[in-house]
C-alpha positions as CSV (number, residue, x, y, z in Angstrom):
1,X,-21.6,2.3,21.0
2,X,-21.8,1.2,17.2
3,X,-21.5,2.4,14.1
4,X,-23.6,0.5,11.5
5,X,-23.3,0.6,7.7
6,X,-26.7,0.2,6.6
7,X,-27.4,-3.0,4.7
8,X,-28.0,-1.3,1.4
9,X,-25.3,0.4,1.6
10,X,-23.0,-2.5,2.8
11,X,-24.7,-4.7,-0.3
12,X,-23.7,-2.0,-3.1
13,X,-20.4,-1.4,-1.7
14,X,-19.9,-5.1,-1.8
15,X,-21.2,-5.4,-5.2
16,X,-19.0,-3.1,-6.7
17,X,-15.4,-3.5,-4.9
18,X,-15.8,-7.9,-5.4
19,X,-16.4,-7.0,-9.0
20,X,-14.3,-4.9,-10.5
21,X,-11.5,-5.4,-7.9
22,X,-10.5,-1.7,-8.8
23,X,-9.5,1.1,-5.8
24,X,-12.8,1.9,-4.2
25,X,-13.6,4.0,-1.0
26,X,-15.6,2.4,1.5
27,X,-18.4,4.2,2.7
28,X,-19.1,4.6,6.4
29,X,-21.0,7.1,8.5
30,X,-17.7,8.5,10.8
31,X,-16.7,11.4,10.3
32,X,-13.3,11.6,12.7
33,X,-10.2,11.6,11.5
34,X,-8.6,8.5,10.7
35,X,-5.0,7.9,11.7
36,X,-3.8,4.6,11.7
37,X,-4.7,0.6,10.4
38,X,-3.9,-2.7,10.4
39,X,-4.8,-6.1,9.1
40,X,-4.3,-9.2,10.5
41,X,-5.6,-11.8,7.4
42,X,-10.0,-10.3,7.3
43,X,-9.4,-8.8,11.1
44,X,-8.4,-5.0,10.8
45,X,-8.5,-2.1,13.0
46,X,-8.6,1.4,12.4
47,X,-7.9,3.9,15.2
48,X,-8.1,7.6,15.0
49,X,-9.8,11.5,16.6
50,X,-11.1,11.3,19.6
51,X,-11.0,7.8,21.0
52,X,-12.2,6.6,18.0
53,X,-11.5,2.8,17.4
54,X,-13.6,0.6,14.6
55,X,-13.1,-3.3,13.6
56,X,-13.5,-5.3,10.2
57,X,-14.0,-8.9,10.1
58,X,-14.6,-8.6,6.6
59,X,-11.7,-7.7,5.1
60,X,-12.4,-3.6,5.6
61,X,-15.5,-3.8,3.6
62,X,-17.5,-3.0,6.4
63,X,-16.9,-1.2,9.7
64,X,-18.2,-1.3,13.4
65,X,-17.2,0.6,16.5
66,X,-15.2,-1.0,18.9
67,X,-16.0,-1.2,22.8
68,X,-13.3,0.9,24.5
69,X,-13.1,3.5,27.1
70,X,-11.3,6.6,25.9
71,X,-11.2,10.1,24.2
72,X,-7.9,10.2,23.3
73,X,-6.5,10.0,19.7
74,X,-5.4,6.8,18.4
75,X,-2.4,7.3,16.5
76,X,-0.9,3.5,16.1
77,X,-2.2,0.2,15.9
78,X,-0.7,-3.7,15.5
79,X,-1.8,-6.9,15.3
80,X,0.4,-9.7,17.9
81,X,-1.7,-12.2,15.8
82,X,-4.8,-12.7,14.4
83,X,-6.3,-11.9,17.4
84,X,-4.4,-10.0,19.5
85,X,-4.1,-5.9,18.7
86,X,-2.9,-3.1,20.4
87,X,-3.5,0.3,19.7
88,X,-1.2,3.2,21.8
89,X,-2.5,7.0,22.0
90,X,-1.0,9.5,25.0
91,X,0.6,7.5,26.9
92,X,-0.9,4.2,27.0
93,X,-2.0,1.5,25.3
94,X,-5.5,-0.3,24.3
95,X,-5.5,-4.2,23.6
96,X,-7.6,-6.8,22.0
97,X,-7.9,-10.2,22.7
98,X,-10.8,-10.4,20.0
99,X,-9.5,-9.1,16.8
100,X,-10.6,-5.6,17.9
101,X,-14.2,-6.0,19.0
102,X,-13.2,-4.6,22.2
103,X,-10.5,-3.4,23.8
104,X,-8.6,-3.0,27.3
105,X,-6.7,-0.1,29.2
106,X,-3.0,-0.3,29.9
107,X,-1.0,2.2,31.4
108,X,2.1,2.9,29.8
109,X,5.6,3.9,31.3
110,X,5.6,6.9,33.5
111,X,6.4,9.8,31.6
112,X,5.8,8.5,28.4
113,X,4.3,11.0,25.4
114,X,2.0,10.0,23.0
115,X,2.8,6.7,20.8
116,X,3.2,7.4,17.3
117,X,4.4,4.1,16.0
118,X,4.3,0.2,17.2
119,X,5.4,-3.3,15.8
120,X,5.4,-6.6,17.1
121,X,8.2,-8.9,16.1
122,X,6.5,-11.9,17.6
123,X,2.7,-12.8,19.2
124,X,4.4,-11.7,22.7
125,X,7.2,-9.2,22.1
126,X,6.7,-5.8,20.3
127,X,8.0,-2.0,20.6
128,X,6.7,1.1,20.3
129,X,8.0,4.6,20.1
130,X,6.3,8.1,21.8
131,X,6.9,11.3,20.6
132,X,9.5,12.0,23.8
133,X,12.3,9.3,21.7
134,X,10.6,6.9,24.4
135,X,10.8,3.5,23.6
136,X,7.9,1.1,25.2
137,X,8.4,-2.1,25.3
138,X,6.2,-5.5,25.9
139,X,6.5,-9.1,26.5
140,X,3.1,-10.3,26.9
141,X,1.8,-9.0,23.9
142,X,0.4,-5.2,25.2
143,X,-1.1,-6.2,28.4
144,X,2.0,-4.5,30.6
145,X,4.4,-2.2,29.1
146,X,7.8,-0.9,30.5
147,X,10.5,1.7,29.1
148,X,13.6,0.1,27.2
149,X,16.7,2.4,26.5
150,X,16.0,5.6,24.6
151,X,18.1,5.8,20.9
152,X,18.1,9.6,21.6
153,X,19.5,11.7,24.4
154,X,17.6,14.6,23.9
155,X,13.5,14.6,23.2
156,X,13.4,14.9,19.1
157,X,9.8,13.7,18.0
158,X,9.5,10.1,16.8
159,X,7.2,9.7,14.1
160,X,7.9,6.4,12.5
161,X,9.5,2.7,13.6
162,X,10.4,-0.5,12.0
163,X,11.1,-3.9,12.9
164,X,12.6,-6.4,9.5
165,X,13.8,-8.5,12.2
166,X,13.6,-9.8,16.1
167,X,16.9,-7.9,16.2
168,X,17.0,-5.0,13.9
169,X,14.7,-1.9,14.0
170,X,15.0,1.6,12.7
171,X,13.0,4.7,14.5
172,X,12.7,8.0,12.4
173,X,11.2,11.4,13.9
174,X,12.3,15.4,13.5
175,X,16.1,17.2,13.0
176,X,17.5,14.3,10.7
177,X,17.4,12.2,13.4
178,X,17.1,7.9,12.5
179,X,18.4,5.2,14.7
180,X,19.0,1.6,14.3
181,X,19.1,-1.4,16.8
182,X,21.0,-4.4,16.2
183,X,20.3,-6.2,19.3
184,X,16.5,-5.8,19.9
185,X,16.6,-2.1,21.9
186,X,19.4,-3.2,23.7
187,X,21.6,-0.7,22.6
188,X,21.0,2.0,19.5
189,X,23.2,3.7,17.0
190,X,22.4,6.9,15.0
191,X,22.3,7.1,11.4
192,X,22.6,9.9,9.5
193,X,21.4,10.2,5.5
194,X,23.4,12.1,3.2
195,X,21.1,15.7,3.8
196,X,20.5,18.6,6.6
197,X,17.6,20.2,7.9
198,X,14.7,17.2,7.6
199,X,12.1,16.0,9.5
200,X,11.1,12.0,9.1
201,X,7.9,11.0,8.9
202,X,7.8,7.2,7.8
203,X,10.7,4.6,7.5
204,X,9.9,0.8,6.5
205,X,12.9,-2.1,5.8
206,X,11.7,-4.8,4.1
207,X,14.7,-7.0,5.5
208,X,17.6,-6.5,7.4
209,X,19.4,-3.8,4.1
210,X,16.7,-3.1,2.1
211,X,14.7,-0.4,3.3
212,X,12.5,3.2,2.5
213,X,12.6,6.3,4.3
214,X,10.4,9.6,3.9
215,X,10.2,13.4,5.0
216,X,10.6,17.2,4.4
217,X,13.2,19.1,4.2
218,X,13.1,23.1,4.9
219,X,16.0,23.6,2.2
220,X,16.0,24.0,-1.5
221,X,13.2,24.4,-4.2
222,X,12.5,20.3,-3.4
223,X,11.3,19.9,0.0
224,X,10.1,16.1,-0.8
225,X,12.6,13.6,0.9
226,X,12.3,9.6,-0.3
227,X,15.6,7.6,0.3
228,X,16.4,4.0,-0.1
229,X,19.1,2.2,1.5
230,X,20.4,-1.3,0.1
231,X,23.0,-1.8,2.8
232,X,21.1,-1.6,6.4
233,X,21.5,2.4,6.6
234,X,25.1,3.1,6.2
235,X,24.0,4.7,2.8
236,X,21.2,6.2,0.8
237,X,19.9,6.5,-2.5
238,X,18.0,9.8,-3.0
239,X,14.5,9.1,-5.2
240,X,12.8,12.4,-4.5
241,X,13.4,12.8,-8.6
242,X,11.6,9.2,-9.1
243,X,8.9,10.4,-7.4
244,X,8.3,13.8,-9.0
245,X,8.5,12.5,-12.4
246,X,6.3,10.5,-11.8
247,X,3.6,13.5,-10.6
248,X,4.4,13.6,-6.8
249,X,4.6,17.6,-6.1
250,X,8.1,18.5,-5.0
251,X,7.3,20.7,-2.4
252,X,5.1,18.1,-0.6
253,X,5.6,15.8,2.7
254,X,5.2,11.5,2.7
255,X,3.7,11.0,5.1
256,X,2.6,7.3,5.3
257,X,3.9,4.7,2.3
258,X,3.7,1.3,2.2
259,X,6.2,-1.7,0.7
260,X,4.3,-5.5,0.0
261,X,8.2,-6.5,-1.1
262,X,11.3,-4.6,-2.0
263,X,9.6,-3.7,-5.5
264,X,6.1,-3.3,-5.0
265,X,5.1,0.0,-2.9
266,X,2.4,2.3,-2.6
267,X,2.4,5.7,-1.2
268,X,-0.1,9.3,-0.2
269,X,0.1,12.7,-1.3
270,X,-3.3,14.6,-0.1
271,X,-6.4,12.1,-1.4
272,X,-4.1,10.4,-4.0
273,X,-1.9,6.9,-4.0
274,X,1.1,6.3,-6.1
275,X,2.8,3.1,-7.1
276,X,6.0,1.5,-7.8
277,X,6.7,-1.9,-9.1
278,X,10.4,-1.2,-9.8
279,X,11.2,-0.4,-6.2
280,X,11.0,3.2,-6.2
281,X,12.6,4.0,-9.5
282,X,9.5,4.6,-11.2
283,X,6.2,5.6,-9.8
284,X,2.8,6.2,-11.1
285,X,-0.8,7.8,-9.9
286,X,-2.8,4.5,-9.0
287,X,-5.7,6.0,-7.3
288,X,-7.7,9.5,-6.5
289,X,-10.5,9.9,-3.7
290,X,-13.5,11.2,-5.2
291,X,-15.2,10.6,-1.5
292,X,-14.9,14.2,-0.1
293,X,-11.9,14.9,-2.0
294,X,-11.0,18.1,0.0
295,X,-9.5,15.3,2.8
296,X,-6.1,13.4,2.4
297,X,-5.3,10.6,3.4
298,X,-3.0,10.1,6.2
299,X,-2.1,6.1,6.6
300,X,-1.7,3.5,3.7
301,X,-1.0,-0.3,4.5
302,X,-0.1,-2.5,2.0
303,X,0.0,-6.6,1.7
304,X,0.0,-8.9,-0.7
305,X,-4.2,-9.4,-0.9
306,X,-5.3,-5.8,0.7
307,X,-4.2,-2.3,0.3
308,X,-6.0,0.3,2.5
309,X,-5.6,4.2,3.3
310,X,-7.3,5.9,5.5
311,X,-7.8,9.7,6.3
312,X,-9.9,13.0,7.2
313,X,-13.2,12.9,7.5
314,X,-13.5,9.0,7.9
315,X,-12.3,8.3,4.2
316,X,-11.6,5.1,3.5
317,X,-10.1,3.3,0.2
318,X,-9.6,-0.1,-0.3
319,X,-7.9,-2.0,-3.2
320,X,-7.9,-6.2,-2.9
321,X,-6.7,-9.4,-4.3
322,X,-4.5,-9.8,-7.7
323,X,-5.2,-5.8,-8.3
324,X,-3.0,-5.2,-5.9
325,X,-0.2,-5.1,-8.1
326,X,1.3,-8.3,-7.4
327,X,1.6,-9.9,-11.0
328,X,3.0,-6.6,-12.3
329,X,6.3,-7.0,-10.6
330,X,9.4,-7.8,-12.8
331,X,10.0,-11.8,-12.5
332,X,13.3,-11.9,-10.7
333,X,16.5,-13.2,-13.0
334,X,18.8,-15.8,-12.6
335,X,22.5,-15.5,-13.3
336,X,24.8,-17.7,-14.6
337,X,27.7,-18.6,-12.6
338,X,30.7,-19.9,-13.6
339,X,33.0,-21.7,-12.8
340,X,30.2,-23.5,-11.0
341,X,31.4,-25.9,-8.9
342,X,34.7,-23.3,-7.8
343,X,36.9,-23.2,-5.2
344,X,38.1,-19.8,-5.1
345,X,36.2,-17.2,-7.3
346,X,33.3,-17.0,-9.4
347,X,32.4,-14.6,-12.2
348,X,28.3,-13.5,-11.9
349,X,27.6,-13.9,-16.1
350,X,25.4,-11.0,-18.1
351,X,25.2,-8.7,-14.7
352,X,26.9,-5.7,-15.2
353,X,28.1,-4.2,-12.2
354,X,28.7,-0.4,-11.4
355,X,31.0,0.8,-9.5
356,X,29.8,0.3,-6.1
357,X,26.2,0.5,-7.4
358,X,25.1,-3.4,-6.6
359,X,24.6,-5.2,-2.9
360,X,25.1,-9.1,-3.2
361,X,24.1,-10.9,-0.2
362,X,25.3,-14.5,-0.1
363,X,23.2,-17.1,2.3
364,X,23.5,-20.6,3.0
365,X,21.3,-24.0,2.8
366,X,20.5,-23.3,7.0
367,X,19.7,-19.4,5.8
368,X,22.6,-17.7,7.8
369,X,23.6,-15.0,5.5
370,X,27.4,-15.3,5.4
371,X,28.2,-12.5,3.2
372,X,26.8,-9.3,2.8
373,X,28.2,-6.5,0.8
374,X,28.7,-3.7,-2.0
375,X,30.7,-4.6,-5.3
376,X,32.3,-3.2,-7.9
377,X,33.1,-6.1,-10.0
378,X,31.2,-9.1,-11.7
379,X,34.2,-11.3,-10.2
380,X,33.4,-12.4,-6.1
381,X,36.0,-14.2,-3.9
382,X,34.4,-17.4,-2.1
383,X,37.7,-18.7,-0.8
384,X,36.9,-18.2,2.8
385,X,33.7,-20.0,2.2
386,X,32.9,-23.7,3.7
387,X,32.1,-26.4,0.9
388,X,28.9,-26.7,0.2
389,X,25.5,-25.1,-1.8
390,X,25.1,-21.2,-1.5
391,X,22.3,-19.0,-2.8
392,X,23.4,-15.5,-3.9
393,X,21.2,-12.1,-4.4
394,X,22.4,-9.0,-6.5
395,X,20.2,-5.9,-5.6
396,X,20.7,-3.0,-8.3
397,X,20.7,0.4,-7.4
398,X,17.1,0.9,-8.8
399,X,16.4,-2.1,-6.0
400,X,16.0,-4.4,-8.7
401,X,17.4,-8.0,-8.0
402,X,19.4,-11.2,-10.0
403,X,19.9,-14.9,-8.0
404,X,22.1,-17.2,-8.5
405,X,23.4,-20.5,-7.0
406,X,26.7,-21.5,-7.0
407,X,28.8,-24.9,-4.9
408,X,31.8,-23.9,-2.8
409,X,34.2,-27.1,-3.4
């Protein structure tokens, strides 16, 4: 079974997206609905109605069914490598050994619901969370699956999960709930942002404090939820405001966004794509589907060469190379720091620090973070430091961010 783009077709599409390198939707003969995608360097998958599974070679500019045996809905997908993919629907899995040109059955645990989200953390291990608060996990990158401890002790839906880390992941699903791991599933915690009645659709960290969250609440004149969190969870920064000022509808759901870095982002609202280079505090409209526009989209992936959504009705939008936003981002500043060499304190020069308004994250020359943590002055104690070289990061409450280096005597 394959879907073929007919030359024309694939030649004109070609033409135009290599060269104008603007937001283009890719035309394809599918009509399903298109749920999830990813990208492995040219290798992508998309999964979505009915079974349906397609593979690019190419980059996404052109798509071919995949050989698979199903008619259930795809509703995540992940590459182990560039390779390997998996793709989970109700209750099991599909993988590829062959970057998606056909894939494999695999039962998943008993009692399992249907897989909304999945992430590898390495070529063999990777996660993936049902709609039950079920937790699926792998060591042999998706050929057999078995159930890990559940973060919840009732059955909320699961919508979302995300892995910054081997060690650290987030789920997100219905009634508020989010949960974090610091030991690889081992154990899970609950974490609770500062609002009431929401359900969670997406959540992405972009390291181990830095991370997005979106959903819907059923309170207020605002039902639009985005929060950021610069300290791993244990607060958030409510940007619902960012986003409708920048001409998100406040009485709409995110469902799908997508962070490149901690600045550059991309999220959908029915057939259009926003943008922030400032790490949520300001967003813009980027892109509008003109390909049946009546259909949203309802997944967006974001890296640093290829930004892709897909949704109803087989819509497909691509967006690749420099366009993607990367040279727009603010070139990150260095602060002077002094005294440098110090034994005891150092004063971080021309930062001005608000009361508990900036995160500085202090690593050393192996990478071990050794000090991570709000502040409320420019002045930071390094006495209980180890001589030696340290890099330092200041992240703003807009998720902007200063370095600095500084020696420990």
């Amino acid at each position: 079974m394959k879907t073929k783009i007919t030359l024309a077709m694939v030649l004109i599409t070609a033409f135009i997206i290599r060269s104008n390198g603007q937001w283009a939707n890719v035309p394809i003969t599918e009509t399903r609905g298109l749920t999830t995608v990813s990208f492995s360097g040219n290798n992508g998958i998309i999964g979505g109605d009915n079974g349906l599974i397609m593979h690019s070679t190419d980059g996404g500019l052109t798509w071919s069914d995949s050989i698979y045996y199903s008619y259930d809905p795809i509703k995540t997908s992940a590459f182990s490598s560039p390779t390997t993919a998996a793709m989970g629907s109700s209750g099991h899995f599909y993988t590829s050994s062959n970057s998606g040109a056909d894939f494999t059955f695999h039962s998943g645990p008993s009692g399992a619901g249907t897989y909304q989200a999945m992430a590898f953390t390495s070529a063999t291990h990777g996660y993936a969370i049902d709609d039950y608060c079920g937790v699926a996990v792998t060591n042999d990158g998706g050929q057999s699956w078995t159930q890990g401890p559940k973060p919840c002790s009732a059955y909320p839906t699961m919508n979302d999960m995300s892995w910054p880390t081997a060690t650290n992941g987030y789920v997100c699903g219905t009634n508020g709930n989010v949960f974090k791991t610091g030991d690889g599933g081992a154990t899970w915690s609950s974490i609770t942002p500062p609002s009431g009645n929401i359900g969670y659709f997406a959540i992405q960290f972009i390291d181990s404090n830095i991370g997005f969250i979106s959903g819907h609440s059923g309170n207020g004149q605002d039902t639009l939820v985005f929060q950021k969190t610069i300290d791993g969870g244990a607060t958030w920064i409510d940007l619902h405001h960012n986003l409708i000022a920048g001409g998100v509808p406040g009485l709409v759901a995110i469902h799908s966004f997508s962070f490149i870095n901690q600045n550059l982002g991309y999220l959908l609202m029915s057939n259009k794509i926003f943008k922030t280079t400032d790490g949520g505090s300001n967003w813009a409209l980027d892109y509008t589907s003109t390909d049946d526009a009546q259909y949203g989209f309802n997944k967006i992936l974001a890296t640093p060469g290829l930004v892709i959504a897909v949704g109803a009705h087989g819509v497909i939008a691509r967006l690749e190379g420099a366009n993607t936003g990367m040279k727009e981002m603010k070139e990150v500043r260095e602060l002077t720091v002094y005294p440098n060499p110090s034994s005891n304190n150092i004063t971080l020069g021309s930062f001005l620090v608000e009361s508990k308004n900036a995160f500085l994250e202090i690593t050393d020359m192996a990478g071990r973070i050794v000090r991570a943590e709000r502040i409320s002055s420019n002045d930071v104690d390094i006495s209980q430091l180890s001589q030696g070289l340290y890099l330092g990061k200041l992240i703003n409450n807009n998720g902007s961010s200063s370095t600095f280096k500084f020696v420990k005597q």
